[in-house]
BASE-51941 format. One record per residue (C-alpha): x, y, z; residue in three letters. Coordinates in steps of 0.001 Angstrom, whole numbers, padded with zeros to 6 digits, always signed. Each point is the difference from the previous one (the first is absolute). Example, Ala and Ser with C-alpha at 12.3 -4.5 7.8 and 13.67 -1.06 7.14 Angstrom:
! residues 2
+012300-004500+007800ala +001370+003440-000660ser 
! end
This chain:
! residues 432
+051051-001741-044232unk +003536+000338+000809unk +001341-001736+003131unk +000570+001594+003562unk +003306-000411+001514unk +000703-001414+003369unk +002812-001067+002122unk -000960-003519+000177unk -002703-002884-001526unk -000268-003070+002029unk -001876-002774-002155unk -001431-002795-001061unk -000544-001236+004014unk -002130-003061+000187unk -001385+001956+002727unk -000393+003069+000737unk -001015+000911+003675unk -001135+003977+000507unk -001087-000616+003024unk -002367+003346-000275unk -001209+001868+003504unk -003364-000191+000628unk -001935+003223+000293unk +003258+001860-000506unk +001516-002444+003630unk +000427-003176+001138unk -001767-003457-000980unk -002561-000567+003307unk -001518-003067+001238unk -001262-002031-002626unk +000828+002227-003040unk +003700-001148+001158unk +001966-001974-002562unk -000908+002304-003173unk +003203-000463-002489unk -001372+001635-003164unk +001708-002512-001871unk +000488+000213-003679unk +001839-002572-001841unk +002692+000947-002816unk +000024+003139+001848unk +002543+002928-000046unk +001168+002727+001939unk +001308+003548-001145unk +002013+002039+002257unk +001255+003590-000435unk +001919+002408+002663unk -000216-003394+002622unk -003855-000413+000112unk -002188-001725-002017unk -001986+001680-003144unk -002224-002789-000831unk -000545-003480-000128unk -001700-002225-001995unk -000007-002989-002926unk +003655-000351-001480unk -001366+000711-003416unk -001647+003294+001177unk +003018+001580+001666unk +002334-001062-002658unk -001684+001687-002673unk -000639+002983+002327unk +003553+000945+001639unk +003368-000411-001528unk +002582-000799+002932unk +003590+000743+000626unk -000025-003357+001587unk -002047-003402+000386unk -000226-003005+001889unk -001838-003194-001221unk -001847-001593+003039unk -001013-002512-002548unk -001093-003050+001929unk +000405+001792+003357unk -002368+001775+002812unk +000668+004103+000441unk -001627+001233+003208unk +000464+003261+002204unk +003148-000026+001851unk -000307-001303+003754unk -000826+002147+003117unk +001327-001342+003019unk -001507+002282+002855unk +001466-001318+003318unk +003616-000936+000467unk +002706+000793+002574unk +002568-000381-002598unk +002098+002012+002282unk +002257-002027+002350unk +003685-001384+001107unk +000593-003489+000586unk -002248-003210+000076unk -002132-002148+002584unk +000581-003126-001428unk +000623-001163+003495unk -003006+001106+001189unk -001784-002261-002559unk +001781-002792+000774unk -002197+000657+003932unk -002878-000115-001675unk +000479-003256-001484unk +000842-001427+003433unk -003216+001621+000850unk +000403+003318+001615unk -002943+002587-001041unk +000875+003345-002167unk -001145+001801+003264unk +001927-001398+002375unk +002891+000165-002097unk -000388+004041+000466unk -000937-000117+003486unk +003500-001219+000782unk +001468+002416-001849unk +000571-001133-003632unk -002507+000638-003017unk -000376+002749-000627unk +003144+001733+002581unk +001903-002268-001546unk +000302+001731-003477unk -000097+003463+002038unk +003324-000931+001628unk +001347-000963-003059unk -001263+003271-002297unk +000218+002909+002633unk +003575+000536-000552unk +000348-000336-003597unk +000570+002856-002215unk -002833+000899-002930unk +002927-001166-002408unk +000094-003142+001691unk -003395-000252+000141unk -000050+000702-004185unk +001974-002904-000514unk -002367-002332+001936unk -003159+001163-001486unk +001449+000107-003879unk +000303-003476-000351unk -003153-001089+001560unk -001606+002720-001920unk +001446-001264-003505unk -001060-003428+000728unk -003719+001653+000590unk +000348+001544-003285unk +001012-002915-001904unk -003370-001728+000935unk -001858+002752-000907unk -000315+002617+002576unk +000373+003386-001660unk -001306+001840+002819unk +000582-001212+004170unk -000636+001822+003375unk +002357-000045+002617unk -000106+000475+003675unk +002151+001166+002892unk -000277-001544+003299unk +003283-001965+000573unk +001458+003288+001574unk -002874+000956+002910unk +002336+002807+000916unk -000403+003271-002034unk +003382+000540-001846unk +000064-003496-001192unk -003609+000359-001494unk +000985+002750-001497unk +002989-002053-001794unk -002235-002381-001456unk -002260+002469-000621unk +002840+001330-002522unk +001118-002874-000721unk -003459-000842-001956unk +000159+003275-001635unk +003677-000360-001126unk -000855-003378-001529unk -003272+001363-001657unk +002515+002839-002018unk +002250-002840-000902unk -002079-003166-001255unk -002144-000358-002659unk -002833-001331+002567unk -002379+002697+001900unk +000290-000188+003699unk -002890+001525+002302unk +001280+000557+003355unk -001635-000670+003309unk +000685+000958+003536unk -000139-002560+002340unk +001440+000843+003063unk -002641-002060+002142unk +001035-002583-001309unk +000923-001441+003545unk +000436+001374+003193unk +003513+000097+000088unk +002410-001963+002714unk +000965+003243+002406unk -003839+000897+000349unk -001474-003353+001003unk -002709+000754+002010unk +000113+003255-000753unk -001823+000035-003828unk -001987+002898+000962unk +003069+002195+000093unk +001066-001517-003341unk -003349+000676-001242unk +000627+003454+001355unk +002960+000229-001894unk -000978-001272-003275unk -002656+003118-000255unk +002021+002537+001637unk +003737-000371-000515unk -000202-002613-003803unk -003088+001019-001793unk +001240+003392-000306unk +003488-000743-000449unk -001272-002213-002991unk -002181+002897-001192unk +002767+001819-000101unk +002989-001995-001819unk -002950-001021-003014unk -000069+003616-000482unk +003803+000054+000175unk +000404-002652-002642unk -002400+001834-002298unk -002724-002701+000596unk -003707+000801-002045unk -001628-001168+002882unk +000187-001156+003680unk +001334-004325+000207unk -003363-001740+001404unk +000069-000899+003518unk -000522-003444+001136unk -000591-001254+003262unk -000047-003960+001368unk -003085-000018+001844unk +000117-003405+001768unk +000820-001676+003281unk +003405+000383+001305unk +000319+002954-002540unk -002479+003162+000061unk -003223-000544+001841unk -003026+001595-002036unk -000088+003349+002174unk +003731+000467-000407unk -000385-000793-004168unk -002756+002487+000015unk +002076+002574+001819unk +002776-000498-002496unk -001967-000053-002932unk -002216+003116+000603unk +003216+001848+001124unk +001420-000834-003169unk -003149+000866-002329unk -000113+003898+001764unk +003842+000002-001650unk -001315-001045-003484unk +001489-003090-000209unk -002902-002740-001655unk +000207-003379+002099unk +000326-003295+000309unk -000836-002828+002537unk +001724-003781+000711unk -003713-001306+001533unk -000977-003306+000788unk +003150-001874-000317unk -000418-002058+003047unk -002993+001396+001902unk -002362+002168-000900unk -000024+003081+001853unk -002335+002086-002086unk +002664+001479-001577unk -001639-000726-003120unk -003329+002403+001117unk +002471+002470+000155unk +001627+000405-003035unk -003120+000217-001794unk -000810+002617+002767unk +002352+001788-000421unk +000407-000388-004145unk +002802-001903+000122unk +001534-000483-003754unk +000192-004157+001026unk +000055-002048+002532unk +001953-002988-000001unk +000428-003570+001466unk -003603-000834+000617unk +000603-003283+001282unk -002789-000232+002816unk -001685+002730-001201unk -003704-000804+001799unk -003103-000160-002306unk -001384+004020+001397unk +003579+001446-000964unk -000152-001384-003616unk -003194+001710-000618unk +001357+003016+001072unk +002938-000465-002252unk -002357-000060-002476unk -001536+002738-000022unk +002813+002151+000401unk +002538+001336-002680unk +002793-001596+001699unk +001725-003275-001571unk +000058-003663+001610unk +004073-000652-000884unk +000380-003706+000547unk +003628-001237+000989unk -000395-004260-000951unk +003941-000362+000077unk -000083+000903+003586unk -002450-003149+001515unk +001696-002131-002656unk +003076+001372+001652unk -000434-000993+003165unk -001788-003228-000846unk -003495+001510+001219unk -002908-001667-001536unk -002622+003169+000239unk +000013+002430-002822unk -002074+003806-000907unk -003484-000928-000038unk +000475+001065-003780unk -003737-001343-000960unk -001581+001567+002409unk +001612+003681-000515unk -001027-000024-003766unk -003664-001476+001249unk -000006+003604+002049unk +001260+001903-002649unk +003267+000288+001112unk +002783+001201-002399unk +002409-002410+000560unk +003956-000296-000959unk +003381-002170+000202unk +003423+000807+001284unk +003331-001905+000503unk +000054+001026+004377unk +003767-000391-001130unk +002124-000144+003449unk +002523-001485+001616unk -001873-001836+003239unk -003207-001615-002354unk -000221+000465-003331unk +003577+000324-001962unk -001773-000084-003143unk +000736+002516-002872unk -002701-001727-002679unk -003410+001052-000540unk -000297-002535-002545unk +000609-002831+002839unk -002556+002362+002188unk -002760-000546-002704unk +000458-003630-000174unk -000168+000444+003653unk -003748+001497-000078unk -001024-002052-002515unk +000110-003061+002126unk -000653+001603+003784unk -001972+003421-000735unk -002228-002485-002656unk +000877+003301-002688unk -000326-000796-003864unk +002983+001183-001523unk -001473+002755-001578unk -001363+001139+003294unk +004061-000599+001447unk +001273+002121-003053unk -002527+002889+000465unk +001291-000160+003386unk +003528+000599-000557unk -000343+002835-002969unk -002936+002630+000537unk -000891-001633+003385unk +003144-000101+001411unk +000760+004098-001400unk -003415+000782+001634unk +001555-001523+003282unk +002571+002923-000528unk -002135+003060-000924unk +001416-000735-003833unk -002875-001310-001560unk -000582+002582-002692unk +003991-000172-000763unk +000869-003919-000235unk -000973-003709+000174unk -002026+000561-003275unk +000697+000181-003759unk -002672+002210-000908unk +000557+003048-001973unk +001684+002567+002472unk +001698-002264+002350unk +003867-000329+000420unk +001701-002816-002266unk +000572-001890+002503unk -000330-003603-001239unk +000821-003675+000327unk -000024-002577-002992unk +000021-004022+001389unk +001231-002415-002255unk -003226-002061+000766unk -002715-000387-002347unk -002757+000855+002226unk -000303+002466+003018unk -001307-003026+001622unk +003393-001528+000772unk +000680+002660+002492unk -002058-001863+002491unk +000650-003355-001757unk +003584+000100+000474unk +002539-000037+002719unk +003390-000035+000891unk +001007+001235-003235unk -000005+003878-001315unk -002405+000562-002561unk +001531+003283-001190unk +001786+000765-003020unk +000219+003861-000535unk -000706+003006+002358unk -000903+003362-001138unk +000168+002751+002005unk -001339+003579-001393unk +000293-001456-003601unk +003819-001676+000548unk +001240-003402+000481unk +001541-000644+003415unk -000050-002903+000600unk +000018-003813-002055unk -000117-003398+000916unk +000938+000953+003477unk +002913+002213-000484unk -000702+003621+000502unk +001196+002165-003240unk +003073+002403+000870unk +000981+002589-001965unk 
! end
């Protein structure tokens, strides 16, 4: 039989990781951690998605390809979804964590007027060029450890026209990296400085005056589909009738949603998204017992954010066990940001669950691929290598998937692929 031709044959991997959906979506509850691993596996890849996968000796004598790569004595698994940053922003807080070392709390930190209003200040003015040129680095470094696909939020404008810059400043980025960006609109993100103790009226505002306008420039920039909107449901944010008001607003618009729930307090912000079919809802730190059962069994994803406790030197975590004992579907993200969690690995985030959410690292590596794409309404797209999917793929120089979790401090990946071409290797994003 005379060989097929495709684009590209990745083989020989020690391991393979598919990572195959379950019941054509996401790995639930227990089933969670499912790899499909094949040793001496390959990979063929046509037109940027993957044709088939298999043993090495099978797909060599089946395809005939323009190019190879020999994973021999590496791990190939999907490429990373990171599905909650705010990779958006001007300037640092590095002073800010220096307060909470000398002991000052996250919250009161933003209740005298830094946090969060801190980056605002320092990102309202700045142009969507300028804003480019912030977000590309941190972006390449994300890609470099293996994150071939990342959502990004507003929320460090809280005034319409400079949501709408970052808004198209995501966008602009997306058409010019080899990473996929997913915008979000965040404008409640905080109440912002000239309507304390007025958040009401913001909230008024967000649905009247920047929902709309947001509806309007995605159209504008020739978007597929409305950015999510998110909402930061907790105390000294958006109370839960205010997120609800916001979030049902925004779902008569079309736009799918998100929720920050359960970061500090738990509000029963986490009822709601399932309510209201939230795509994910994320945080989930004190998350009580009734809320997690509701989580699972809805359709909307548990996105757990470890960098951020670790960040601020918290010692609770998500209640990871007990969302997969409900049936949860439960994923990982970076919570990259300025103020908490200035972390652009999702490697370092699985060695992160391993030890605090008590995840195997297959269940931490489900959880950043199909998981993870779930988390972002992509899980029929990417975060797997099954037959179909975008070849969108990560090779570790490691021996065994296992050192994901095992290992720390150092980064475990050698090659990226993105829709079937290298973009990145040891660390350096590829430039053409």
């Amino acid at each position: 039989m005379q060989a097929m031709k495709t684009d590209l044959l990745i083989h020989s991997a020690r391991q393979l990781c598919v990572v195959p959906p379950h019941a054509h979506g996401p790995q639930r509850g227990a089933h969670l951690g499912d790899l499909g691993l094949l040793e001496d596996g390959a990979l063929a890849i046509a037109d940027g998605r993957v044709i088939a996968v298999g043993p090495t000796r099978e797909l060599a004598a089946r395809f005939h390809a323009a190019r190879e790569i020999d994973a021999r004595g590496k791990v190939v698994c999907p490429g990373f979804v990171d599905p909650h940053t705010h990779l958006v922003w001007m300037g640092d807080r590095a002073a800010e964590f220096e307060q909470r070392i000398a002991g000052a709390t996250y919250m009161e930190i933003m209740a005298a007027g830094g946090g969060i209003m801190s980056t605002v200040r320092a990102t309202r003015d700045a142009s969507v060029d300028d804003l480019v040129a912030a977000m590309r680095p941190r972006l390449d470094r994300m890609l470099a450890h293996g994150a071939t696909t990342v959502e990004v939020k507003t929320g460090y404008g809280l005034e319409t026209d400079a949501e709408l810059r970052q808004l198209e400043a995501i966008v602009a980025l997306d058409r010019s990296h080899p990473a996929t960006l997913v915008p979000t609109f965040l404008g409640a993100h905080a109440v912002p400085a000239e309507y304390k103790g007025r958040s009401d009226a913001y909230v008024d505002l967000v649905i009247h005056e920047m929902l709309p306008a947001v509806a309007e420039k995605s159209r504008a920039l020739g978007l597929e589909r409305l950015p999510f909107c998110d909402v930061f449901c907790e105390d000294g944010a958006f109370d839960l009738a205010q997120s609800r008001r916001i979030l049902e607003a925004a779902r008569a618009l079309g736009f799918p949603l998100k929720i920050h729930v359960d970061e500090f307090a738990a509000l029963g912000g986490t009822r709601l998204a399932a309510e209201l079919g939230a795509t994910s809802a994320d945080h989930l730190v004190t998350t009580p017992p009734e809320d997690i059962i509701a989580l699972g069994a809805s359709e909307t994803v548990a996105v757990s954010l470890p960098s951020t406790p670790f960040g601020l030197g918290h010692h609770d975590y998500t209640p990871a066990r007990a969302l997969l004992e409900a049936g949860a579907v439960l994923a990982l993200a970076t919570d990259c940001n300025p103020g908490t969690a200035w972390n652009e690995s999702l490697p370092f985030v699985i060695a992160l669950a391993c030890r605090y959410l008590r995840l195997t690292p297959a269940q931490a590596l489900v959880a950043v691929t199909l998981n993870a794409a779930c988390a972002l309404g992509l899980g029929d797209q990417v975060g797997s290598l099954a037959p179909g999917y975008a070849a969108d793929a990560v090779i570790l120089d490691a021996p065994d998937y296992r050192h994901l979790g095992y290992r720390f401090g150092v980064d475990p990946v050698a090659l990226v692929i993105k829709r079937g071409e290298v973009v990145a290797v040891n660390g350096q994003r590829v430039t053409a």
